[in-house]
N, C-alpha and C positions, 0 to 999 in steps of 0.2 A: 199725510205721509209723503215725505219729498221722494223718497227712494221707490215710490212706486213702478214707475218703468224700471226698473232693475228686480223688481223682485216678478214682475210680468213676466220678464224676459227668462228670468230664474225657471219658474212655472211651464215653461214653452216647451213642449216634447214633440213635434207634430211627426209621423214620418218621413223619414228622409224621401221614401220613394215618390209622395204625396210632392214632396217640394220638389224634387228633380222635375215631378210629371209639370208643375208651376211653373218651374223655370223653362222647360224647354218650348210651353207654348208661350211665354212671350217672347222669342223668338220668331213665330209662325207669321208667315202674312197676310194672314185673316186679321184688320186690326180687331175686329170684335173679339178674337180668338185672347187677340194679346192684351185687352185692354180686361178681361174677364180675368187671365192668369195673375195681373198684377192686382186685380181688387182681391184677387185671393189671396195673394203674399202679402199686401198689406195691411189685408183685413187681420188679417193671423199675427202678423209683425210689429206691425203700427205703423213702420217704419222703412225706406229703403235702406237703410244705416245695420239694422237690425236684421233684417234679409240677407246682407254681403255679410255680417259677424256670423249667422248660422250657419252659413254655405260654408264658407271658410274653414269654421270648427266642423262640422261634419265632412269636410274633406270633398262634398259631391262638385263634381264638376260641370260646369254651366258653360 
């Protein structure tokens, strides 16, 4: 199935407040803190590509 990351992507509902909580700790200057937030968004995402499209479309501010 070529269109598989598109129909992943399709599938992807996670909460927003779950991703804000993601986004704001890779910000933190714990890097442990921030290297944990981002194995979460890209565990979830696949992708940093895929992370900036969801934030984007759900409007949450980073």
């Amino acid at each position: 199935m070529s269109n598989h990351k598109e129909v992943k992507k399709q599938q992807l509902n996670p909460p927003n407040v779950l991703i804000k909580t993601w986004c704001t700790l890779d910000r933190d200057e714990d890097e442990q803190v921030r290297m944990h937030a981002m194995k979460m968004l890209l565990g979830t995402f696949g992708d940093l590509e895929s992370v900036i499209e969801f934030v984007k479309n759900k409007n949450i501010k980073v």
